[in-house]
PyMOL commands that place a pseudoatom at each C-alpha (Angstrom):
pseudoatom trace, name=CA, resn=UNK, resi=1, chain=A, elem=C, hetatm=0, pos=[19.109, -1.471, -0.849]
pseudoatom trace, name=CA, resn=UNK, resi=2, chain=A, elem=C, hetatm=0, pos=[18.247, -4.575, 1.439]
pseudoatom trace, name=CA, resn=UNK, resi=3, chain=A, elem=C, hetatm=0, pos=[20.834, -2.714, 4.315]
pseudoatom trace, name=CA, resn=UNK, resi=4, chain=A, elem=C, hetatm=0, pos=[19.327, 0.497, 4.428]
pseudoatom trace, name=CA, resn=UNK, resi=5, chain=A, elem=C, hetatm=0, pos=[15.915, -1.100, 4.587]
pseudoatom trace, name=CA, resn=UNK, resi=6, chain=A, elem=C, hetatm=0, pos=[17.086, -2.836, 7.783]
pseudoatom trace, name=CA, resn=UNK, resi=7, chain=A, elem=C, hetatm=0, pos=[18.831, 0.469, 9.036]
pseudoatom trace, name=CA, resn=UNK, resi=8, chain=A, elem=C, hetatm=0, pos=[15.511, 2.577, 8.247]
pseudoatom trace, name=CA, resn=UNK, resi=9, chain=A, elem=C, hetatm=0, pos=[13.395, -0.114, 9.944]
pseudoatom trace, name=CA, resn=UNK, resi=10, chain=A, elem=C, hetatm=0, pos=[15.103, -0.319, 12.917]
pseudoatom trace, name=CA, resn=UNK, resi=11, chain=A, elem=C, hetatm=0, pos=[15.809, 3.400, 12.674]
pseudoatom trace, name=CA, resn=UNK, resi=12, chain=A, elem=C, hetatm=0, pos=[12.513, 4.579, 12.086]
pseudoatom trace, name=CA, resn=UNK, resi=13, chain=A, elem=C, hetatm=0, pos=[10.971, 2.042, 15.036]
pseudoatom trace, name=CA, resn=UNK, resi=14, chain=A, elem=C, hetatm=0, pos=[13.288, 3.208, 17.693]
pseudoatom trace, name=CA, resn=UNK, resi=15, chain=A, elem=C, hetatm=0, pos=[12.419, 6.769, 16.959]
pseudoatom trace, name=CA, resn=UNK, resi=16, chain=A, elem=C, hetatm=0, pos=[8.724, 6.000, 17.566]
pseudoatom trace, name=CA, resn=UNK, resi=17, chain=A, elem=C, hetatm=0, pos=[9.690, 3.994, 20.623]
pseudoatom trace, name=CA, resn=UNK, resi=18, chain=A, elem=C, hetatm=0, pos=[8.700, 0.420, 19.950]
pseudoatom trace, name=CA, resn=UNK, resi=19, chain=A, elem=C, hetatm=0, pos=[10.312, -2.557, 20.963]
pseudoatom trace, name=CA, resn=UNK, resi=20, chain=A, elem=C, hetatm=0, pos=[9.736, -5.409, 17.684]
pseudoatom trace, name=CA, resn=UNK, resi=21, chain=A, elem=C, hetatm=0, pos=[6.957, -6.980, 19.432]
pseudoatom trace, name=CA, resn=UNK, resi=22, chain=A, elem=C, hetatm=0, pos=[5.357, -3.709, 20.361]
pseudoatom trace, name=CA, resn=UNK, resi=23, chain=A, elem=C, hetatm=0, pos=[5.487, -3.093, 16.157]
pseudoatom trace, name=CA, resn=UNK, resi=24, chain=A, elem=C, hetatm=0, pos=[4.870, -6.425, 15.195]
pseudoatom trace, name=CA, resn=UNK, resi=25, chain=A, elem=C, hetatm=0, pos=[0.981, -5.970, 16.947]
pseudoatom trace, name=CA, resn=UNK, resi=26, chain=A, elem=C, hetatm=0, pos=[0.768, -2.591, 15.164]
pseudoatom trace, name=CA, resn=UNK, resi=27, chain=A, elem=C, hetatm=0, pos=[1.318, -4.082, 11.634]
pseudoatom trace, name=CA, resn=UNK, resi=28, chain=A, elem=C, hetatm=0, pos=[-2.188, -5.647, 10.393]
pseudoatom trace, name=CA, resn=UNK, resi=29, chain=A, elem=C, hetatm=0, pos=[-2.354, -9.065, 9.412]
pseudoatom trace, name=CA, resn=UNK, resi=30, chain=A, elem=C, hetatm=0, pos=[-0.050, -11.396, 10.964]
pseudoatom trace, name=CA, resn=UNK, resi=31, chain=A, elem=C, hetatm=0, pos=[3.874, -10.415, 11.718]
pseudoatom trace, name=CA, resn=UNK, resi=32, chain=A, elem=C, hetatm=0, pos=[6.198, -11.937, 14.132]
pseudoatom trace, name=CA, resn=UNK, resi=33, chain=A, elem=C, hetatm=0, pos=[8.253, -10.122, 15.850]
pseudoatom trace, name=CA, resn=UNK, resi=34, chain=A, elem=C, hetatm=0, pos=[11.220, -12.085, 14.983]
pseudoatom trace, name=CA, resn=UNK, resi=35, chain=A, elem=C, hetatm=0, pos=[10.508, -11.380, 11.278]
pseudoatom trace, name=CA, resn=UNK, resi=36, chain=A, elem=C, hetatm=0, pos=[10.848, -7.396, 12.092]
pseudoatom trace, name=CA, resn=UNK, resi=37, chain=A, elem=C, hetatm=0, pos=[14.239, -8.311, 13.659]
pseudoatom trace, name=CA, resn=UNK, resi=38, chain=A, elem=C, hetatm=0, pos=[15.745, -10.332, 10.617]
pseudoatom trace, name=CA, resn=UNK, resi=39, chain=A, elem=C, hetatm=0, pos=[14.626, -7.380, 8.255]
pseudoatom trace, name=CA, resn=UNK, resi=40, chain=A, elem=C, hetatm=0, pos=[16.501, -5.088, 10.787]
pseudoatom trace, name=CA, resn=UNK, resi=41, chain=A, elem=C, hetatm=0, pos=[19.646, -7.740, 11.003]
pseudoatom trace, name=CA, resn=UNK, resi=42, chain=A, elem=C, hetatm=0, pos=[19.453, -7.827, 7.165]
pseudoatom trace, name=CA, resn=UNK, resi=43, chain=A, elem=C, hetatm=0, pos=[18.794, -11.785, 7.150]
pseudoatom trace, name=CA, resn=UNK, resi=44, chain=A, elem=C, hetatm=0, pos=[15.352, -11.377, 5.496]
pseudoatom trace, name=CA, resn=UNK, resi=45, chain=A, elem=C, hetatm=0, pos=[13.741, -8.847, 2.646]
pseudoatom trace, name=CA, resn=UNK, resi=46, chain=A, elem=C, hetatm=0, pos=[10.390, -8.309, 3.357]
pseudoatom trace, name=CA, resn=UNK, resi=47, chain=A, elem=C, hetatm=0, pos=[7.727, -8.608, 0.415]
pseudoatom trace, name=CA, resn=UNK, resi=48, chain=A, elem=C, hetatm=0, pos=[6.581, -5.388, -0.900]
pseudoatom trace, name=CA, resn=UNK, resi=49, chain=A, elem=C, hetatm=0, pos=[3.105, -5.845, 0.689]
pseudoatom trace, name=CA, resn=UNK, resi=50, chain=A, elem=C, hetatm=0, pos=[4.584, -6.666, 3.965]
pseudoatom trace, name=CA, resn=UNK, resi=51, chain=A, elem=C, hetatm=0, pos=[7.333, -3.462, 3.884]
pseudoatom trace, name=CA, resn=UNK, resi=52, chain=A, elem=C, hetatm=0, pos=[3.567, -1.677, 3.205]
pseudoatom trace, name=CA, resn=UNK, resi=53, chain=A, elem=C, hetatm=0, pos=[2.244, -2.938, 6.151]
pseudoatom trace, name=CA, resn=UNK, resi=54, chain=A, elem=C, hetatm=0, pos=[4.723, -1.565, 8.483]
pseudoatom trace, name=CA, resn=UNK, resi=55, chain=A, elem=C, hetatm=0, pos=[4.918, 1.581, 6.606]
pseudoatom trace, name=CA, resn=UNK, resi=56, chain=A, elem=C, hetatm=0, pos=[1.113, 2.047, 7.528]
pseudoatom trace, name=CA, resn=UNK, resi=57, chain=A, elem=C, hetatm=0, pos=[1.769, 0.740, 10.967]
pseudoatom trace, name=CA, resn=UNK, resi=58, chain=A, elem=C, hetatm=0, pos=[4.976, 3.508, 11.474]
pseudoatom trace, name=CA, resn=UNK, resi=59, chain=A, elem=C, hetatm=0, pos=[2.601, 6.085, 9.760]
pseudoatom trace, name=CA, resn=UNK, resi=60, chain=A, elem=C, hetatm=0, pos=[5.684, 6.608, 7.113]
pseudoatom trace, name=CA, resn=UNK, resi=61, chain=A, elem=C, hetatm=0, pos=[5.198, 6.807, 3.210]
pseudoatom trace, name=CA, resn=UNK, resi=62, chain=A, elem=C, hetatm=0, pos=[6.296, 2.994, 1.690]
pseudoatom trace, name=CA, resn=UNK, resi=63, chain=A, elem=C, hetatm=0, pos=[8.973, 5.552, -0.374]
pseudoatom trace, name=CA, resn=UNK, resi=64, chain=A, elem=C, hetatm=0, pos=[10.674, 6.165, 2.852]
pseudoatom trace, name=CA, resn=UNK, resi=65, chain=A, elem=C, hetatm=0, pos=[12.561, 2.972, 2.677]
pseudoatom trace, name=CA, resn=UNK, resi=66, chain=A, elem=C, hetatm=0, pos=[13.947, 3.619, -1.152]
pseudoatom trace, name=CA, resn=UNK, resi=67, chain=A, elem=C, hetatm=0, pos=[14.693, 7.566, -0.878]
pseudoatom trace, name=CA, resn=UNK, resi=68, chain=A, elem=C, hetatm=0, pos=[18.420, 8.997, -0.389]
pseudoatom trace, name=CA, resn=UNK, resi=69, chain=A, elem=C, hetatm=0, pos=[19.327, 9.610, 2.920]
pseudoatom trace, name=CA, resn=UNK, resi=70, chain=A, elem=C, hetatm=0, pos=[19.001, 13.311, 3.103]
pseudoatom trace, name=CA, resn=UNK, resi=71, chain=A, elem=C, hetatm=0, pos=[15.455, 12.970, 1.574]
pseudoatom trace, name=CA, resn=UNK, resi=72, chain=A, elem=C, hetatm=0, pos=[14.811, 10.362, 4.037]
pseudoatom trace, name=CA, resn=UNK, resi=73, chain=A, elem=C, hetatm=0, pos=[15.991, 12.474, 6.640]
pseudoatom trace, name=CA, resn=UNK, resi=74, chain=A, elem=C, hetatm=0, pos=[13.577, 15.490, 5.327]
pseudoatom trace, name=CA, resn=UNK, resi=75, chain=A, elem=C, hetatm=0, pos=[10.620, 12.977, 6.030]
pseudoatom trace, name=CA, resn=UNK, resi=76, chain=A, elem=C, hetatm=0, pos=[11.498, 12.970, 10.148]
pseudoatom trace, name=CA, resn=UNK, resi=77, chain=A, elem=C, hetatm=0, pos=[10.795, 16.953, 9.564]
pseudoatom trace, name=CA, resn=UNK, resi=78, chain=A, elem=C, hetatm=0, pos=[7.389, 16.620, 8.646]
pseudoatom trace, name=CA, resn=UNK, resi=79, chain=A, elem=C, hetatm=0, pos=[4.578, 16.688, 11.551]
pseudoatom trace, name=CA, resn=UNK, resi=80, chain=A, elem=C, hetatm=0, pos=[2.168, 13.348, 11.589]
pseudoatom trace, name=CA, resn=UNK, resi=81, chain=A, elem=C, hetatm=0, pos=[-0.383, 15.808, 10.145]
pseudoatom trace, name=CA, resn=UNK, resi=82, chain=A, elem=C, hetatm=0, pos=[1.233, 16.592, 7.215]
pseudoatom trace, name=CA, resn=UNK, resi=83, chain=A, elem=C, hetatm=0, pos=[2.016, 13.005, 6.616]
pseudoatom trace, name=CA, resn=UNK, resi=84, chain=A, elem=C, hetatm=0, pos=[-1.701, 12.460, 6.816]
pseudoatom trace, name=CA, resn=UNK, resi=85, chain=A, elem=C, hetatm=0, pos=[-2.936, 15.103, 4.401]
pseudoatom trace, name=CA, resn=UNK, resi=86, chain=A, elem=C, hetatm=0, pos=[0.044, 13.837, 2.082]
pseudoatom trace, name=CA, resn=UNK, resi=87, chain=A, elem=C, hetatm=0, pos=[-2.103, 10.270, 1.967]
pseudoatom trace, name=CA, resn=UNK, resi=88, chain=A, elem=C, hetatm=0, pos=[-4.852, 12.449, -0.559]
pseudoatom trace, name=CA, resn=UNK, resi=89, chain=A, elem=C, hetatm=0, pos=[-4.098, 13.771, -4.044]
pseudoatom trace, name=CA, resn=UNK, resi=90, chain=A, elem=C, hetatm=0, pos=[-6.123, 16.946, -4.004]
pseudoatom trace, name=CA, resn=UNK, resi=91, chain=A, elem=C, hetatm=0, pos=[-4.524, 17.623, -0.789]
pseudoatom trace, name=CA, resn=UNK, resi=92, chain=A, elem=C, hetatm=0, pos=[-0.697, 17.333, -1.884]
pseudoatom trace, name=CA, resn=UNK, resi=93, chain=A, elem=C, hetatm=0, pos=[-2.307, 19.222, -5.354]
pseudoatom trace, name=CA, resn=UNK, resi=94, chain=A, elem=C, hetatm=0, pos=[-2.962, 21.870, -2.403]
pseudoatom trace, name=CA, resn=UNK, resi=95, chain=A, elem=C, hetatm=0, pos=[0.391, 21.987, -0.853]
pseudoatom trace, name=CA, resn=UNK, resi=96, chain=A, elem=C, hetatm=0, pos=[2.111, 22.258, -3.806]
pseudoatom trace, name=CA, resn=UNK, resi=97, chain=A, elem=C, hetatm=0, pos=[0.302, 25.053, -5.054]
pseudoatom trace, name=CA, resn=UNK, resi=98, chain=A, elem=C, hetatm=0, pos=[1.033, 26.719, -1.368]
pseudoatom trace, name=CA, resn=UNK, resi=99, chain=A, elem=C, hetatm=0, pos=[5.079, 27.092, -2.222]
pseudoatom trace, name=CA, resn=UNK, resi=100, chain=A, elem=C, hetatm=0, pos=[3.546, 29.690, -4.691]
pseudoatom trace, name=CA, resn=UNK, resi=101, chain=A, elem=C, hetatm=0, pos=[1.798, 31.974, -2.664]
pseudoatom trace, name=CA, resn=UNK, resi=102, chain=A, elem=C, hetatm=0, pos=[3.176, 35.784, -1.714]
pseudoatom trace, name=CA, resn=UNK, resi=103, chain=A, elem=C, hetatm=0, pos=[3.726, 35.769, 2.291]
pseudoatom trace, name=CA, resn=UNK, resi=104, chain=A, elem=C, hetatm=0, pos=[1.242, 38.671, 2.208]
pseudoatom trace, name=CA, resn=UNK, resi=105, chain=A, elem=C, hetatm=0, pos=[-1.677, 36.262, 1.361]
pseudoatom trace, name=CA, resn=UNK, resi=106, chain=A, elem=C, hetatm=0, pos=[-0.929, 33.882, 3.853]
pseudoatom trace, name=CA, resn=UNK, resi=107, chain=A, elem=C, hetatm=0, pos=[-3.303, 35.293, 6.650]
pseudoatom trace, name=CA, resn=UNK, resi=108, chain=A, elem=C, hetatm=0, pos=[-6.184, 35.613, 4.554]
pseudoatom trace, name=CA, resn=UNK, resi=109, chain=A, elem=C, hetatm=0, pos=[-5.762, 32.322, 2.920]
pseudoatom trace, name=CA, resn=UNK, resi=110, chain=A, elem=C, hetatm=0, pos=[-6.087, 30.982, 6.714]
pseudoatom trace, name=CA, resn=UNK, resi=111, chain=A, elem=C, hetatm=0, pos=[-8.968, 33.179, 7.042]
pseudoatom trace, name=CA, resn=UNK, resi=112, chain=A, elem=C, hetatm=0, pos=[-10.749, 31.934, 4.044]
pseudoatom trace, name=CA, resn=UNK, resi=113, chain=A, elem=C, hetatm=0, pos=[-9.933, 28.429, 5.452]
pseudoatom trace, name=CA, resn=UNK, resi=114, chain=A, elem=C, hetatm=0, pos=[-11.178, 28.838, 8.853]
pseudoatom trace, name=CA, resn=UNK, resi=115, chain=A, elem=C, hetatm=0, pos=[-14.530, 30.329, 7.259]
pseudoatom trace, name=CA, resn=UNK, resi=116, chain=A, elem=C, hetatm=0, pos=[-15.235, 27.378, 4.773]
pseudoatom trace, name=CA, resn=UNK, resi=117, chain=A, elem=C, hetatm=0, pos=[-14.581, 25.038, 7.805]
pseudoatom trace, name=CA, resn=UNK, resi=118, chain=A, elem=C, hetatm=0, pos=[-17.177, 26.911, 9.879]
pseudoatom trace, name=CA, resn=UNK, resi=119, chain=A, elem=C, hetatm=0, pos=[-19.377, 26.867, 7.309]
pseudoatom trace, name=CA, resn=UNK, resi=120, chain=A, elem=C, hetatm=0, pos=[-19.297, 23.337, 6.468]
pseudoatom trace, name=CA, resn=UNK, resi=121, chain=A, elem=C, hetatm=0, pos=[-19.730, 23.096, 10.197]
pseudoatom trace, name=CA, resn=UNK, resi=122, chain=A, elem=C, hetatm=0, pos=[-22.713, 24.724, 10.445]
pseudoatom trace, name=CA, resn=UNK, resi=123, chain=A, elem=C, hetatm=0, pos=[-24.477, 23.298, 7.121]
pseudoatom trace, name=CA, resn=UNK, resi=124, chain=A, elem=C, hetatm=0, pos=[-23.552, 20.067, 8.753]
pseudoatom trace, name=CA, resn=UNK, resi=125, chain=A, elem=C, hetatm=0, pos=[-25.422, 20.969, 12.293]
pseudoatom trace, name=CA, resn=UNK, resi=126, chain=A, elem=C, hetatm=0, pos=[-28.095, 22.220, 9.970]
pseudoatom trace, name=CA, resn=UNK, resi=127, chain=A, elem=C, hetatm=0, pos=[-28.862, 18.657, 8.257]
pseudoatom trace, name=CA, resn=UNK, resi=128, chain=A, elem=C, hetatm=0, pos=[-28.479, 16.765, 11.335]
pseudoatom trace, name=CA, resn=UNK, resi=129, chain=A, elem=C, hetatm=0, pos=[-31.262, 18.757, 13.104]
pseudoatom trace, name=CA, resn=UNK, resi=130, chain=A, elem=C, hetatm=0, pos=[-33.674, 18.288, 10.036]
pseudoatom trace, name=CA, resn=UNK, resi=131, chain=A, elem=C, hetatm=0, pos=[-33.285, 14.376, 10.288]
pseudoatom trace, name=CA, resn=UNK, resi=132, chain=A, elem=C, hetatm=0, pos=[-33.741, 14.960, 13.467]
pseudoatom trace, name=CA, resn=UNK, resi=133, chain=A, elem=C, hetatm=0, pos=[-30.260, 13.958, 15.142]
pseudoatom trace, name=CA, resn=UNK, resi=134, chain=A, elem=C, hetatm=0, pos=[-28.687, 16.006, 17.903]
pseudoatom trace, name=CA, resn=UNK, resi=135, chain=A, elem=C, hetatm=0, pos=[-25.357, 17.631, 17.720]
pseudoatom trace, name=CA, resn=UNK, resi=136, chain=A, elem=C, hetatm=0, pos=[-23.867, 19.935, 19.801]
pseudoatom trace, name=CA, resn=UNK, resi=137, chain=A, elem=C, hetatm=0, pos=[-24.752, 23.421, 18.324]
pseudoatom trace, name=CA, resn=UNK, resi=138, chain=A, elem=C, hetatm=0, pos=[-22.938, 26.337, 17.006]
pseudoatom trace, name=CA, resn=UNK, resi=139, chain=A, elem=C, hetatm=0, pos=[-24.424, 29.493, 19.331]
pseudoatom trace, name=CA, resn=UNK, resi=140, chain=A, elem=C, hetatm=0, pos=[-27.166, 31.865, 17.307]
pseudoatom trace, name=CA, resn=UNK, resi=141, chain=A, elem=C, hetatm=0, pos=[-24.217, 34.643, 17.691]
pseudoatom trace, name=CA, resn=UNK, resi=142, chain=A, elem=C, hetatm=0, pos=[-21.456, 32.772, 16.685]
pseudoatom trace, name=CA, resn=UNK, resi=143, chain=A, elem=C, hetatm=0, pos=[-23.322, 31.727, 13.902]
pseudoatom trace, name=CA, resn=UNK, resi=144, chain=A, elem=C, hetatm=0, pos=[-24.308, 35.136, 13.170]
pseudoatom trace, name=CA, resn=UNK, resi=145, chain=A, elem=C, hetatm=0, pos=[-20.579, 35.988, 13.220]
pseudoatom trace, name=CA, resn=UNK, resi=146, chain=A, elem=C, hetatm=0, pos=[-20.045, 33.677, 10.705]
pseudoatom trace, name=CA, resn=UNK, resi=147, chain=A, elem=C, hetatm=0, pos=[-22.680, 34.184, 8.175]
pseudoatom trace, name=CA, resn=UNK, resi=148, chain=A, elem=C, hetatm=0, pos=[-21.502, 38.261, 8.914]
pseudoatom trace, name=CA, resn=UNK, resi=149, chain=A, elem=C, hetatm=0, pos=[-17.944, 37.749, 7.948]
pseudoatom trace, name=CA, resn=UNK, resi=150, chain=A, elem=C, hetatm=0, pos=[-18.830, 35.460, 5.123]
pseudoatom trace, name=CA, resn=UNK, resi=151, chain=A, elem=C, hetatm=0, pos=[-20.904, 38.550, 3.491]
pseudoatom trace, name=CA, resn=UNK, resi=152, chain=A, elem=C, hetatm=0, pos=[-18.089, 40.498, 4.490]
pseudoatom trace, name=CA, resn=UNK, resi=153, chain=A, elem=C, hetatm=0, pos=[-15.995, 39.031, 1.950]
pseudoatom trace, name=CA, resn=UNK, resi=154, chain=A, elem=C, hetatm=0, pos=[-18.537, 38.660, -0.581]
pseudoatom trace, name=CA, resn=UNK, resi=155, chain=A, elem=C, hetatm=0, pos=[-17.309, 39.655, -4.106]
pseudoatom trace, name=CA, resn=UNK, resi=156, chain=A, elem=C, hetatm=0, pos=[-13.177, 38.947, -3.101]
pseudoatom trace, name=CA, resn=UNK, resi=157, chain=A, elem=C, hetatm=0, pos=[-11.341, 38.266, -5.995]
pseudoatom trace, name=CA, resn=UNK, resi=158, chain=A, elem=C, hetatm=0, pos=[-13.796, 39.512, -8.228]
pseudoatom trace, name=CA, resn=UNK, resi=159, chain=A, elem=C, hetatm=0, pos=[-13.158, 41.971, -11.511]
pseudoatom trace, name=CA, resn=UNK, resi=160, chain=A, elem=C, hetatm=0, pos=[-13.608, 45.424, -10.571]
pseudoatom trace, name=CA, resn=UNK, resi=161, chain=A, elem=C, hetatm=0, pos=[-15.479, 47.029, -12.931]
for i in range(1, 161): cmd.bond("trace and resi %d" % i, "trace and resi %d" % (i + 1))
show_as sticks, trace
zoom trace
């Protein structure tokens, strides 16, 4: 395990186009970079705390340096926003429950999505300009638009009666 923890290191860090130094001051708290290039040459096995750090610091799960190879490899597929909404439960709770759903419902699912996020939006504006902060606004008519489609799709996936 201690070699392919090297290998993904060094791997992983050329892919995002650091030099050691350059990842050494991304990795908080103090790390030398000669200390990233023994890991990589295999002379040194980092703690568990410190292999965290420069997870966090290459924006990579900590698992990325114990998974096989070709699940490893599956990782490098995933965009850095995906890897970001995998850092929160509910979220991943989300995704998984997304392999389930029938192509067909895709578009409105991104509908319903966009609409909750414009909503939220617009509550948000809302409060801010009782306390009395300033925000850029949502325009009257696009927030007419909104509040339209939302009654629009009032009563969706409801029991016909």
């Amino acid at each position: 395990m201690k070699t392919e923890i090297g290998k993904r290191l060094k791997k992983i860090r050329k892919e995002r186009g650091l030099t050691q130094r350059e990842l050494a001051l991304k990795v908080s708290g103090k790390v030398d970079y000669t200390y990233i290039g023994k890991i990589e040459r295999n002379r040194q096995s980092p703690s568990i705390g410190v292999l965290k750090r420069i997870s966090d610091a290459l924006s990579v799960p900590l698992s990325y340096f114990f998974l096989e190879e070709g699940t490893a490899a599956l990782l490098k597929l995933l965009p850095e926003d995906l890897k970001e909404i995998a850092k929160s439960e509910k979220k991943q709770v989300f995704l998984k429950t997304l392999k389930d759903i029938n192509e067909e419902d895709i578009p409105l699912s991104i509908e319903i999505i966009d609409i909750l996020n414009k909503h939220r939006r617009i509550r948000r504006q809302d409060e801010l300009s009782h306390k009395g902060e300033r925000q850029p606004s949502v325009g009257a008519k696009e927030k007419e638009g909104y509040l339209k489609a939302a009654e629009n799709r009032e009563g969706y996936g409801e029991k016909k009666q």
